[in-house]
N, C-alpha and C positions, 0 to 999 in steps of 0.2 A: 168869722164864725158863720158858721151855715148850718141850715137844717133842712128837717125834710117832713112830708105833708103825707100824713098815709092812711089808706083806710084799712084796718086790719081785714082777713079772709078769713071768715070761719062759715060754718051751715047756718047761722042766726041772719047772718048779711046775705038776703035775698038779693035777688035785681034790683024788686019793687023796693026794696027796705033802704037799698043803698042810692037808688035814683032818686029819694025821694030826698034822704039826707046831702047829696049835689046841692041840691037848690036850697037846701036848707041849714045847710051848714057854714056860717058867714065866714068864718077864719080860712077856710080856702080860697073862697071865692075873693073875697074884700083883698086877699093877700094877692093872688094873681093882679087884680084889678089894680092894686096899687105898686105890684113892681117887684114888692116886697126884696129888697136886696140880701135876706137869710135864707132866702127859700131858694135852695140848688137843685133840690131833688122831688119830683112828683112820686110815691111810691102807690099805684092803685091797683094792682094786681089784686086776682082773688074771685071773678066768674060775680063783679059786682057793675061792672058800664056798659050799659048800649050806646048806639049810634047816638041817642038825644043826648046823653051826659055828654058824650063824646063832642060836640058840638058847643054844649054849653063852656065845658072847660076850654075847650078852645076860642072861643070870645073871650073870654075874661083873659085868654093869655098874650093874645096878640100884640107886640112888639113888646113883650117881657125881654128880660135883657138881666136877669136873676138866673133862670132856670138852667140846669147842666142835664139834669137826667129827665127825663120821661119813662117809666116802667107801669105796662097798659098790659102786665102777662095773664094770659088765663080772663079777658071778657067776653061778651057778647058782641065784638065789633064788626060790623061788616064794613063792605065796599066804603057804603055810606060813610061811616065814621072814618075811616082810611081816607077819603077825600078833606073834610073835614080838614084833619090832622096836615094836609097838603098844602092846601089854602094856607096855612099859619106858622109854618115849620119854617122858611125863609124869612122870616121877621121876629126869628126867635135867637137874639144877639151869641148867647154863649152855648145853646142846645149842643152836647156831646153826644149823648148817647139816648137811644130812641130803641123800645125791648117793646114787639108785640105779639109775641110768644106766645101760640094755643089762643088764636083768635080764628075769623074767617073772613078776614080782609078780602079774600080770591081775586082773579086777574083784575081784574077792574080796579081793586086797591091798590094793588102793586104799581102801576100803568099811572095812577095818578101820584105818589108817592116817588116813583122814580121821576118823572118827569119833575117836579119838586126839587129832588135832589142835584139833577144836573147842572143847576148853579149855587147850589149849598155851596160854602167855604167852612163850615163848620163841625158838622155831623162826623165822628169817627166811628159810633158803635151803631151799627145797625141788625136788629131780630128778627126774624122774619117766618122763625122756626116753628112746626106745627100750623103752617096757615094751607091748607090745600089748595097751594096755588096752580098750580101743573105746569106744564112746558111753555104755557104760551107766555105766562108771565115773565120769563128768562129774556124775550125778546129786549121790552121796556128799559130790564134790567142791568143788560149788556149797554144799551143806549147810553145808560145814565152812567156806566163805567168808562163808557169811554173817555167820557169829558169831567167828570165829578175828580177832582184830586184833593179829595180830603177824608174821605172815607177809608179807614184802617182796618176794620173789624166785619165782616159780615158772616152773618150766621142764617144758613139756608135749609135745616134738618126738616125732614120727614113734611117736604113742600110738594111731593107728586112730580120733582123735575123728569128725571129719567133720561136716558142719554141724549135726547132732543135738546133737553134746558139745557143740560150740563156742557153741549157743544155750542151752543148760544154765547153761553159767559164765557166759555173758554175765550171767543174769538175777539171779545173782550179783553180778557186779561191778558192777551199779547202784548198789547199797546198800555194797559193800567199801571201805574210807577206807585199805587199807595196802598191798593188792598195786600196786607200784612197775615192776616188770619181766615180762611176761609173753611167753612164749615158746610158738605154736603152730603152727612149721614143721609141714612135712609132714605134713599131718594129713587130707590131702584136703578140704578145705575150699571151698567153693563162693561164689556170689552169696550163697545165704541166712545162710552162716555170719557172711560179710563185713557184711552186713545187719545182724546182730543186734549185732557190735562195732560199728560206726558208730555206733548211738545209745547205747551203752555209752559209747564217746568225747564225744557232745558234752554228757554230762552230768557222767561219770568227773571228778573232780580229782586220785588218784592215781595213774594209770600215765603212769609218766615212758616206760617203752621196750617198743615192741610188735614181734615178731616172727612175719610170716607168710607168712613163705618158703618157696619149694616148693610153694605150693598152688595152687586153681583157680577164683579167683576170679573172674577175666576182668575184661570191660572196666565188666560192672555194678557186679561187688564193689567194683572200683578207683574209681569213680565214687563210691560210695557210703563209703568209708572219707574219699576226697579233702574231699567235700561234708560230714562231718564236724568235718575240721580248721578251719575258721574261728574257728567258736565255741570252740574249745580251746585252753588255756592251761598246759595241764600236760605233753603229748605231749612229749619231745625226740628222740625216735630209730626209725626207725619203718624196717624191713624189708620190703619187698613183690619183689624178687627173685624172677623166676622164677614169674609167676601170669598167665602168657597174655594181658598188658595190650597192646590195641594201641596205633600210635600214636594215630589218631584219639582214643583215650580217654584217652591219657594229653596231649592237649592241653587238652583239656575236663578234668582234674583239676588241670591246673596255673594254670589258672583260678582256681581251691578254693586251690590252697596259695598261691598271693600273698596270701590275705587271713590267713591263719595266721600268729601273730607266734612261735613258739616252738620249733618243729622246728627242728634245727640239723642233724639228720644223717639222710637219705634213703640207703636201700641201695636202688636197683630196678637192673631187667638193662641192657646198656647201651641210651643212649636212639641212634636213630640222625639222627634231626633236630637237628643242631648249634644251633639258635635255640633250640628247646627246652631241650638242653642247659646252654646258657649264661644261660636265664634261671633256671632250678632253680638253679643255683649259684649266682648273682645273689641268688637270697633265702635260700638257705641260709644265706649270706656277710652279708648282711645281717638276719639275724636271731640271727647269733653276735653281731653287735658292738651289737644291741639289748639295753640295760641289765635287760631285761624278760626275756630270755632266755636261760638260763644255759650256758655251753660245756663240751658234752658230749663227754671222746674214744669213739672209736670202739672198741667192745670186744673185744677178741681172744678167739677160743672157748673157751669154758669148757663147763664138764660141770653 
């Protein structure tokens, strides 16, 4: 039996309201402190922790050996707490999944956090989405992919990378055997970005689900990711949504996807050439019911 520790989000639960309740509220603290073997999940989301709570939960948690989630969405956190959270993250026995979604950790949090992770054996879900981190944070981050084999999940939305970062991790995930899910909406991303995952794809055998929506790829990037997938055998779910593809280009990619046996699930904006249309589903459809190809559902947003 497990449970979980949360401070509800409403306009009532100030900063001050909720820093205050941190140090005042013994059933969290006493339960950290003590190991508490039901307590899997931290839920604190909600524009209620700065760096000081962040500090203080983090003492009380060190060598816990209970906790599975950490979810830190929507606070005040900076750098500061992002170190913090570094410092105690390798002596956190069963930590899975770690969500700091619409924080301000910025490069300095990341740099400490990756560096942290590169001897994780633990960590599979990591957020990171909404932090404006910009390009230079991709550096750290690549580091820590090259050697971390345990991370399955990363989620990089609306971080300021832009095709700088994006060719960062790529050079990364040539060599990565375990990121599974990777998420780089909004990230301003260009042809060159598109470029660099492309040949990431036709070598990659771990990323089952790419998201890169929102960006600006255009019609080269889309060419260049499309002319990727043939050779690929891992791909199932791939986002491109909202990246200025015309049609022209997106006939000339669909080209590229009839010869891909594995994707089952395309998000792009709608197509308005119904042939087109109906042949994309045509292989979608037929490549769920290829034995080769596993069926994927389509994921509802997560953090």
């Amino acid at each position: 039996i497990s449970s979980t520790e949360e401070f509800p989000a409403s306009s009532s639960n100030t900063p001050e309201k909720m820093a205050a309740s941190v140090a005042e509220r013994p059933s969290l603290l006493a339960r950290l402190r003590a190991n508490d073997p039901t307590l899997a999940k931290l839920s604190l989301g909600g524009k209620c922790f700065r760096d000081k709570d962040i500090k203080k939960i983090m003492e009380m948690m060190s060598g816990n050996s209970s906790v599975e989630e950490i979810d830190l969405e929507n606070n005040e956190i900076s750098a500061e707490g992002a170190i913090c959270i570094s410092r105690v993250i390798n002596s956190l026995a069963h930590l899975q999944k770690l969500i700091l979604l619409e924080n301000s950790i910025g490069a300095l949090g990341v740099e400490a956090l990756a560096a942290a992770l590169a001897a994780n054996k633990t960590l599979t879900y990591l957020s990171l989405s909404w932090n404006n981190i910009g390009a230079s944070a991709a550096r750290p981050l690549a580091r820590m992919l090259m050697v971390n084999t345990s991370l399955k999940q990363l989620r990089l939305e609306h971080c300021g990378l832009g095709d700088e970062g994006v060719r960062e991790l790529a050079t990364a995930l040539f060599s990565n055997k375990t990121v599974s899910t990777l998420y780089l909406g909004d990230n301003a991303v260009g042809p060159e970005g598109a470029r660099a995952l492309a040949s990431v794809l036709r070598i990659n055998k771990a990323i089952t689900e790419l998201s890169l929506n929102n960006n600006r790829i255009g019609d080269e990037g889309g060419r260049a990711i499309a002319a990727a997938l043939p050779p690929n055998h891992s791909l199932t779910i791939l986002y491109l949504y909202n990246n200025s593809i015309s049609l022209d280009a997106l006939r000339s990619m669909t080209t590229s996807f009839l010869h891909n046996t594995s994707l089952t699930t395309l998000y792009m904006s709608p197509v308005a050439d119904a042939s087109i249309a109906q042949t994309l589903e045509q292989w979608l459809v037929r490549n769920r019911l290829s034995p080769r190809a596993p069926i994927t559902a389509a994921p509802s947003r997560s953090t």
